[in-house]
N, C-alpha and C positions, 0 to 999 in steps of 0.2 A: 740753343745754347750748347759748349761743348762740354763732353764728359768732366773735360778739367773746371771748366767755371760752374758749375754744380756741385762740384765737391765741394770747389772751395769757397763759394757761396753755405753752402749747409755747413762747412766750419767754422767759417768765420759767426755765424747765428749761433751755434754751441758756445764758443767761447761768449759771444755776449750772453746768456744766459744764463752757464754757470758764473760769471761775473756780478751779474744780475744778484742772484741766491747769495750769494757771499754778501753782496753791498747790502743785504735787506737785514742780515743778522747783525753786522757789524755796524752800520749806521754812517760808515764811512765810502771812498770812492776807491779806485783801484789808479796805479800811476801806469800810463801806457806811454812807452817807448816802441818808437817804430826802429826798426833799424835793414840794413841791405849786406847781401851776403856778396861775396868779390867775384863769384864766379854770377850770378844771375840770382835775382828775385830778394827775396829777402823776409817778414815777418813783424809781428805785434806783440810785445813781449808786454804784459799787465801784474801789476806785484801790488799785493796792500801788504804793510806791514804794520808791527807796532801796535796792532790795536788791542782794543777790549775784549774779544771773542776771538778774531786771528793775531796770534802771533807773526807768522808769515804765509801768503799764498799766491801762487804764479799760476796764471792762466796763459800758456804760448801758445802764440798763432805761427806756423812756419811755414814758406813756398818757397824752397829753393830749388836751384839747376844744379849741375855739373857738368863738365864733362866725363866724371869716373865715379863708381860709386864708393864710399870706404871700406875698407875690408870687413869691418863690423857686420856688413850685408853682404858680401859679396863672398861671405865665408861658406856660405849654404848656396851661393850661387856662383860657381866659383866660370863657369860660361859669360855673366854679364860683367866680369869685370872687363874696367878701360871702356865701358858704353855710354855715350850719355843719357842723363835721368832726370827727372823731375819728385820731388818730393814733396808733400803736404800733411800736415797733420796738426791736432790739440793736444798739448800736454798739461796737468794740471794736479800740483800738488799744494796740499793745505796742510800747513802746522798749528794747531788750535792753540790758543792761551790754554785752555785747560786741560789738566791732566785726563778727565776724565772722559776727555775728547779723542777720538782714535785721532791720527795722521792719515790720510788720505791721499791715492794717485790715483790718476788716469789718463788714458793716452787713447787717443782715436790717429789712423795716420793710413795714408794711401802713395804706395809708390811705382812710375810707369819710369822704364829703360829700352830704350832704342836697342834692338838687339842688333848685331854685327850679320846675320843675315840679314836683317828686315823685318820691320814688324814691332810691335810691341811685347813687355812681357811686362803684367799688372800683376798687383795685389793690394790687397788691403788688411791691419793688423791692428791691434789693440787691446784695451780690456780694463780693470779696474778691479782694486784692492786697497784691505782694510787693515792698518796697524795702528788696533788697540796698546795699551798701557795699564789700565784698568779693566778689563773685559764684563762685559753685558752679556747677558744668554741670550739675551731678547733682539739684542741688536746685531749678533750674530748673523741668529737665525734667519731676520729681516733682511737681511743682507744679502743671505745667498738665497735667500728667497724668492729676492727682485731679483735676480744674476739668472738666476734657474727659469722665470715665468718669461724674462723677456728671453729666451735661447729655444724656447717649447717651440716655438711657429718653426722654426728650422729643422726640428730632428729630435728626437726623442733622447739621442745619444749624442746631443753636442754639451748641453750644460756637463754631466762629467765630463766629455772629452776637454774643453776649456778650465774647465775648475782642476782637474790634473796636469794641464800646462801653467799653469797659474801657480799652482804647489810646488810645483816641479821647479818653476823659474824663478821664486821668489822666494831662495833657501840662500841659507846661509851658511855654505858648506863648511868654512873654518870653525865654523861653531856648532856646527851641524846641530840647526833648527831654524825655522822659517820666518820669512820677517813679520809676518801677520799672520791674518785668518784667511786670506787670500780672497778669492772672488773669479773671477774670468779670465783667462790669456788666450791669444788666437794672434796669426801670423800667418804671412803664405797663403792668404785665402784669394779663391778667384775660380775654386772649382765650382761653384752655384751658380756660377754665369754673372756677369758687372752687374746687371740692376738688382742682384737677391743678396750680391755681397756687399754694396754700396750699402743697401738697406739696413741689413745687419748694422754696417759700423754706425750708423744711423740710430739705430733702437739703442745700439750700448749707451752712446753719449746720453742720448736721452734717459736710459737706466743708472748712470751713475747720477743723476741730478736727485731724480725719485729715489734712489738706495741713503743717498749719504744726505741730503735736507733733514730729513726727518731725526736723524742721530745729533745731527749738530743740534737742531734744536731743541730737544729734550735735554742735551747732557749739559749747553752752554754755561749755564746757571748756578750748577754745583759746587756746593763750597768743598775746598781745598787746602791745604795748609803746605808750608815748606818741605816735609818729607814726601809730598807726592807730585810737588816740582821738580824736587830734586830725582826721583825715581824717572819720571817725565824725560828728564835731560839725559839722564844715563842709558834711557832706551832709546833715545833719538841717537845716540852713535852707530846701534845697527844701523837704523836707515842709513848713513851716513857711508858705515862701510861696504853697504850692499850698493850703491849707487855709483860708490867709486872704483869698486873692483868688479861688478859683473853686469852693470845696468847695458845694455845693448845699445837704449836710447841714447843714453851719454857717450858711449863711443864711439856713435857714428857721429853725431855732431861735432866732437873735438876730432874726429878723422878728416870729418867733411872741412875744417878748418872754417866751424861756426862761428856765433858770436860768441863767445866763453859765457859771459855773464847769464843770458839765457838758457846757453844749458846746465847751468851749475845753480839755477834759480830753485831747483828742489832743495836745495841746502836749509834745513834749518838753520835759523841765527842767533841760537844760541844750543850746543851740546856739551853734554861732559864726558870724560873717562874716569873712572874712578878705579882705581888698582884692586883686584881679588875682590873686589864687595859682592854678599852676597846676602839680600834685603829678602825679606818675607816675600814683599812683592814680587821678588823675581819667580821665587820657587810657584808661586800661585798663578802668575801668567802663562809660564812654561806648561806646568802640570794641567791645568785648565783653557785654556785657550792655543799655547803657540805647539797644539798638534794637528797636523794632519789626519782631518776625520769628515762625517758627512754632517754637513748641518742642518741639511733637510731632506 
């Protein structure tokens, strides 16, 4: 079997899996839409929404071609542009019903480009993070706990190296502070040789299932009332504005001239703005939770 049906075999089984864990808490199914991109290939795009436990959650499958890659990648590689490429990967963002549910991403993803001498040029990227609204010390800590034990087998000095691109890349400069508690970012990787860095992206997907199951299901339950809905909504506009103004992953899909729907499928559906508010809860999330520090 080739390198490419291997990957995309072991993503397409992530996505059934984390699909899997969602439909077990929610008690509902997920809606899957196939859909083909115009240049070559195309994807599985799965969404539950509306429910008891989820509000909204997209688990995407994507394999597309081109022949160029968008500038969104080709900014750091500025040699492969005009090459043709192939791209693969899982994206997967959860908006819990409950407040006291964090918001959750993740993204596994593998890209090979025909270089213009000859040859290929791989890598593989990803990672996964955490934005609480109510923050847990316990679920914090759990968090980057799993993020740190599955990184040990590679290097002593990867879990920081990743958890400071994670920080680093999930800020929210206009407001200068970060969207979550953050967790793991990695990119560009290929220097452990294909089978140690396949592997990796490998353990992540499988570390974000074991990180984030366990939170869901402790927190699902908790009663709540209107002020911490409403608090809920008014933090879901950071996600909102971090996804549309620096997310890398959405820019190369609306570069690539994706499906739209798909890649805009991280969108909460429902958020508010609220003018100058400035709730108890904000100063308690900011001050206790949205800094950059070690959680374990």
């Amino acid at each position: 079997m080739s390198q490419l049906k291997i990957i995309k075999s072991e993503l397409l089984d992530l996505q059934n899996r984390i699909c899997q864990f969602i439909e077990q808490e929610e008690g509902s199914r997920f809606r899957e839409d196939p859909w083909s991109h115009k240049e070559g290939g195309g994807g599985l795009t799965r969404v539950l929404s509306d429910g008891n436990v989820i509000e909204k959650a997209g688990v995407n499958f994507s394999h597309v071609m081109g022949r160029s890659l968008a500038p969104a990648a080709t900014a750091r590689h500025p040699e492969l542009a005009n090459c043709p490429f192939e791209a693969m990967g899982v994206s997967v963002v959860i908006h819990p019903r409950n407040p006291y549910v964090p918001t959750t991403h993740a993204n596994v993803r593998f890209i090979q480009v025909e270089k213009k001498e000859g040859g290929f040029r791989q890598w593989f990227g990803g990672g996964f993070d955490l934005t609480p609204y109510f923050g847990f010390q316990e679920d914090c800590v759990a968090w980057h706990q799993t993020a740190k034990k599955l990184c040990e087998p590679y290097g002593a000095d990867i879990y920081p190296k990743f958890k400071k691109w994670c920080d680093d890349y999930f800020y929210l400069k206009h407001r200068n502070e970060p969207r979550g508690i953050g967790g793991i970012f990695f990119d560009d990787l290929i220097e452990w040789g294909f089978e140690k860095c396949f592997q990796f992206m490998c353990d992540v997907g499988n570390a974000f299932i074991a990180a984030y199951h366990p939170i869901l299901t402790t927190r699902k339950n908790m009663p709540y009332g209107d002020r911490e809905k409403q608090f809920q909504l008014y933090r879901r506009g950071r996600y909102v504005e971090f996804n549309l103004l620096y997310d890398r992953g959405t820019l190369f899909g609306l570069q690539s001239q994706g499906r739209v729907e798909s890649i805009l499928m991280s969108l909460p559906p429902c958020v508010t703005w609220q003018y100058d508010w400035h709730p108890d809860e904000q100063k308690i999330l900011l001050d206790n939770f949205l800094q950059i520090r070690d959680w374990v």
